[in-house]
Short mmCIF file of the C-alpha atoms (twelve columns), coordinates in Angstrom:
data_MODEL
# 
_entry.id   MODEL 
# 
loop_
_atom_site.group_PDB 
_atom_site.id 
_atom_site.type_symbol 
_atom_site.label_atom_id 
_atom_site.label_alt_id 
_atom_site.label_comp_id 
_atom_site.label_asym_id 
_atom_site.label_seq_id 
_atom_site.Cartn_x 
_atom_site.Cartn_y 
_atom_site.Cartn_z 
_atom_site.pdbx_PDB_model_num 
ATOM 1   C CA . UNK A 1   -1.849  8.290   -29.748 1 
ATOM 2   C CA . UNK A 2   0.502   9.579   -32.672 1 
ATOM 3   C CA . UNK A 3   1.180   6.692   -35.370 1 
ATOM 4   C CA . UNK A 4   -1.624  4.620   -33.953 1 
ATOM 5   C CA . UNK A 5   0.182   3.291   -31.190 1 
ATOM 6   C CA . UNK A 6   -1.554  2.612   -27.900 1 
ATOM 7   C CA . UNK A 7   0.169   2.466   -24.702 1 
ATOM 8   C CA . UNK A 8   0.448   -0.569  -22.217 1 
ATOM 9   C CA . UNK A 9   -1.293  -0.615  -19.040 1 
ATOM 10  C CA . UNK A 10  2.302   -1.471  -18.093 1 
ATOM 11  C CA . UNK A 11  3.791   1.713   -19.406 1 
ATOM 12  C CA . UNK A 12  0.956   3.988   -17.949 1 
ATOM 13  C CA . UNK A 13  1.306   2.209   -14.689 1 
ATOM 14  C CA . UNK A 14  5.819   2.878   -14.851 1 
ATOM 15  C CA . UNK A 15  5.250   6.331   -15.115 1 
ATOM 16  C CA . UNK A 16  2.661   6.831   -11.910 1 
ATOM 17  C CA . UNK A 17  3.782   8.507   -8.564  1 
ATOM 18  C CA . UNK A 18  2.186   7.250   -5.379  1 
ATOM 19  C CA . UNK A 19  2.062   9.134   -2.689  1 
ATOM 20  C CA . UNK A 20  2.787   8.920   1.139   1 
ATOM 21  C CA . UNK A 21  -0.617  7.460   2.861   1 
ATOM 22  C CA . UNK A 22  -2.350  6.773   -1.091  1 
ATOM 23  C CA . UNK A 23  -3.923  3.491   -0.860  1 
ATOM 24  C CA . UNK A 24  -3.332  1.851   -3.981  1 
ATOM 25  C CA . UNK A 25  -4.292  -1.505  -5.633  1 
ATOM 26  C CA . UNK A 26  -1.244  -3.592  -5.644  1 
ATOM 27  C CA . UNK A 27  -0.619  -7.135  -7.391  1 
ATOM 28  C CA . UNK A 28  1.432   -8.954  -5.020  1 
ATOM 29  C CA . UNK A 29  1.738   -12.066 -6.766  1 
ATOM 30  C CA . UNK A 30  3.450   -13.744 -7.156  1 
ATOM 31  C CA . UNK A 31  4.604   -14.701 -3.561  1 
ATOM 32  C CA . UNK A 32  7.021   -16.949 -1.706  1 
ATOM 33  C CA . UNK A 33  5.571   -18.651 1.785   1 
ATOM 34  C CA . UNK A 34  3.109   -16.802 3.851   1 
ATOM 35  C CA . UNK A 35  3.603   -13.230 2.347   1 
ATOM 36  C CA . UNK A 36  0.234   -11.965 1.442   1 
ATOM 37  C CA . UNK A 37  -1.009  -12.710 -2.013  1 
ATOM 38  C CA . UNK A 38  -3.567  -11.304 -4.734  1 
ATOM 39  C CA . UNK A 39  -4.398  -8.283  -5.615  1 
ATOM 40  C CA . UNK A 40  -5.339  -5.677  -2.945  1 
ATOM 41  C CA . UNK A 41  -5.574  -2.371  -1.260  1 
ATOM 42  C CA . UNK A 42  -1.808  -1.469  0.076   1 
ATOM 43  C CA . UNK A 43  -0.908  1.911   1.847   1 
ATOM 44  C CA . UNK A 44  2.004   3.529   0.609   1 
ATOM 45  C CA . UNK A 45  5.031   4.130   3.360   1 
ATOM 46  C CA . UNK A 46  7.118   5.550   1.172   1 
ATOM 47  C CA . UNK A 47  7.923   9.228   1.917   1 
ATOM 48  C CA . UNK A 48  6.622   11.427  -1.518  1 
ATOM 49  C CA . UNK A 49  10.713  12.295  -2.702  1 
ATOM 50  C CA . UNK A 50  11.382  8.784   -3.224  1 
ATOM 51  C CA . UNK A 51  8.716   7.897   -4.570  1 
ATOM 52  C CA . UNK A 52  9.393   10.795  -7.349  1 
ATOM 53  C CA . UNK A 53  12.408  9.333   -8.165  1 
ATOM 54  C CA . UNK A 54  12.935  5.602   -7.391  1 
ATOM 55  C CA . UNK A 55  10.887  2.521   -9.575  1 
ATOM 56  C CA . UNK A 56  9.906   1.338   -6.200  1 
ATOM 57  C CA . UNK A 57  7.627   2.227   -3.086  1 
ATOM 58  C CA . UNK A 58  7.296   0.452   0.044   1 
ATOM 59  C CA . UNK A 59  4.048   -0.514  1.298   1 
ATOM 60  C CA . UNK A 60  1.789   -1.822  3.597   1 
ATOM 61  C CA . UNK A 61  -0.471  -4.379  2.675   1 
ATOM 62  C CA . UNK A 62  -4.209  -4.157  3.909   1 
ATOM 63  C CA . UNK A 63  -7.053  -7.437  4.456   1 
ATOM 64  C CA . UNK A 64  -10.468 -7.540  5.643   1 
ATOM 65  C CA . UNK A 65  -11.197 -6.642  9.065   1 
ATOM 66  C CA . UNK A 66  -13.932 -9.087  9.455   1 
ATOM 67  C CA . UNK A 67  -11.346 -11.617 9.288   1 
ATOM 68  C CA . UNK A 68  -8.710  -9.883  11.340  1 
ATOM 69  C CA . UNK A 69  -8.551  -9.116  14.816  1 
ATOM 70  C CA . UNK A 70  -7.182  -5.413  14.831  1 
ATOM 71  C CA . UNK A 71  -4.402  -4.572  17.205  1 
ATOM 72  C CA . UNK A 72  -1.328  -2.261  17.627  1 
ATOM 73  C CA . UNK A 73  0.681   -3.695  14.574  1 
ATOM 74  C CA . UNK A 74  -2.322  -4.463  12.406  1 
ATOM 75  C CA . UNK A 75  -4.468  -1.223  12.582  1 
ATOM 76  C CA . UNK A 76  -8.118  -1.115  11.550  1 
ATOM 77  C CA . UNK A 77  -8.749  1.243   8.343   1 
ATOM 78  C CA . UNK A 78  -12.463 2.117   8.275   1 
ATOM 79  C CA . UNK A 79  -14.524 1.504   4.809   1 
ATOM 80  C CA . UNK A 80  -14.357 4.641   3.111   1 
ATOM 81  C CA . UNK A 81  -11.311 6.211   4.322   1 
ATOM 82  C CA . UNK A 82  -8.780  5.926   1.493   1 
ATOM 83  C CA . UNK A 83  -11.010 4.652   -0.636  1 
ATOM 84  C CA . UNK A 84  -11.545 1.139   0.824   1 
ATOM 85  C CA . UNK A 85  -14.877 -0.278  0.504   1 
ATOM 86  C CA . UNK A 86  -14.599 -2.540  3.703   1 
ATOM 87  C CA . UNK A 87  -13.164 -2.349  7.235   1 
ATOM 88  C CA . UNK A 88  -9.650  -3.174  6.985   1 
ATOM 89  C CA . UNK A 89  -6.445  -3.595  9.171   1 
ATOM 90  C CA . UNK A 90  -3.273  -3.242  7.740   1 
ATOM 91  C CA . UNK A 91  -0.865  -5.805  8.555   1 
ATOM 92  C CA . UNK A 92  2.515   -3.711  9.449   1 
ATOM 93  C CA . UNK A 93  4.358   -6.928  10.081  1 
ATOM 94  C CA . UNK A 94  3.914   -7.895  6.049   1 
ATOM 95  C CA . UNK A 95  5.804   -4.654  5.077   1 
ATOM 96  C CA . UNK A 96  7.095   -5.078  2.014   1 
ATOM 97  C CA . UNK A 97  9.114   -3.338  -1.394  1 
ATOM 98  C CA . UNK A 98  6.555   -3.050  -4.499  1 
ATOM 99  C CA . UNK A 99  8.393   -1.905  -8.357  1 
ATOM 100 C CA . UNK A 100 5.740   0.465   -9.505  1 
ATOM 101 C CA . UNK A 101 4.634   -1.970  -11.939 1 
ATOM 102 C CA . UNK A 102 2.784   -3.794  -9.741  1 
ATOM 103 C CA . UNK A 103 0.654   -0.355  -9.131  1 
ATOM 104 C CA . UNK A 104 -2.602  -1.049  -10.344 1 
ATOM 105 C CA . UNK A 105 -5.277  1.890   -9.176  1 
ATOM 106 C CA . UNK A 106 -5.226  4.153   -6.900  1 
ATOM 107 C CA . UNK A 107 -8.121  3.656   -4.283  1 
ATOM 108 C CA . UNK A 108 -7.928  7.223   -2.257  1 
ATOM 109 C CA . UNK A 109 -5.775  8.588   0.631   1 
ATOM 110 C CA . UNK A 110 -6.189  7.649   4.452   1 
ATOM 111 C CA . UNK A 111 -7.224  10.388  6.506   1 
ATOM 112 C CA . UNK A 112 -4.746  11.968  9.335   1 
ATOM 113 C CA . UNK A 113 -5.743  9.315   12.322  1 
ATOM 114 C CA . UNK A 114 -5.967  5.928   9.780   1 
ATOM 115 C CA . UNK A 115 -2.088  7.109   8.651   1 
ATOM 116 C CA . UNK A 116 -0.972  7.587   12.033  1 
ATOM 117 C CA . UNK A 117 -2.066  4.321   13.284  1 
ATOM 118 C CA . UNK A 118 -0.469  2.702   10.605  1 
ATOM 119 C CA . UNK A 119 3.049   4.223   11.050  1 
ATOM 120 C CA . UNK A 120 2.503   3.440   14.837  1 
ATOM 121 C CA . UNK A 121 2.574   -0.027  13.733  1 
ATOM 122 C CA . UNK A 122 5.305   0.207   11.351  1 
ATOM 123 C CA . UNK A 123 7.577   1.716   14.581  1 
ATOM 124 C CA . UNK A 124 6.352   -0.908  16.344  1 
ATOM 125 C CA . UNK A 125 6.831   -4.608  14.256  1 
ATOM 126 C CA . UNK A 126 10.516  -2.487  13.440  1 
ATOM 127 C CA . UNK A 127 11.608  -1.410  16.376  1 
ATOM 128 C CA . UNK A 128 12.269  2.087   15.667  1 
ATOM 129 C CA . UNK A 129 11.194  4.078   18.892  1 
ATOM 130 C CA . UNK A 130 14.285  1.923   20.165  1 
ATOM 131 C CA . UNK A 131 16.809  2.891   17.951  1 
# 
C-alpha cells in the first residue's frame, strides 16, 4: 500500500459487490428476538443493479439441514452447491436487509435449481404470486 498504510477488512469488505444467488458469509449480529444470529452462509436476493449501486443487499439466511426440516419456504441447499460445506435450508421467512459491511466471504454461487427453490420460497412467505 502507498505510504505504508494498510487497509481495513472493513474498507475491503465496503467496496465488494455481491451478486444475485452468491452465497456469502454474513455477520448477523447483532440481533433483536428470534432473528437468526452468528455468522453464516446467506444467499443474496438482491437483483445484481442494486447491488452495484446501493450499501445494502437483501438476503436470505441459510442453517443446517440436519437440524431443519426442509419444506416449501425453507428450501434444502445441498453441501457443495454455492460453496456450502453442509446440507442446508434456507429459511425464506428470516429475509432480511444486510449493509455490505457485514459481508464477510464469499462462499460460491447456487446452481440454477438451489436458486429457484429459494425464490419459490421468497414468493411464497411474501405473498407475491398474489399480488
Amino acid at each position: 500500500m502507498p505510504n505504508g498504510k494498510r487497509r481495513s477488512p472493513t474498507a475491503l469488505t465496503s467496496r465488494l459487490t455481491a451478486l444475485r444467488g452468491e452465497v456469502w458469509l454474513v455477520a448477523l449480529d447483532p440481533v433483536v428476538g428470534s432473528e437468526q444470529a452468528k455468522t453464516r452462509p446467506c444467499v443474496i436476493m438482491q437483483r445484481d443493479v442494486a447491488n452495484q449501486i446501493g450499501r445494502t443487499t437483501i438476503i436470505v439466511p441459510l442453517t443446517d439441514a440436519a437440524k431443519n426440516t426442509p419444506t416449501v419456504v425453507r428450501p434444502l441447499c445441498r453441501k457443495g452447491d454455492g460453496g456450502l460445506k453442509k446440507d442446508s435450508v434456507a429459511l425464506c421467512g428470516q429475509i432480511r436487509v444486510a449493509d455490505r459491511l457485514r459481508l464477510r466471504s464469499r462462499l460460491g454461487a447456487l446452481g440454477p435449481d438451489a436458486m429457484q427453490a429459494v425464490c419459490q420460497g421468497v414468493r411464497i412467505i411474501l405473498d407475491l404470486d398474489d399480488v
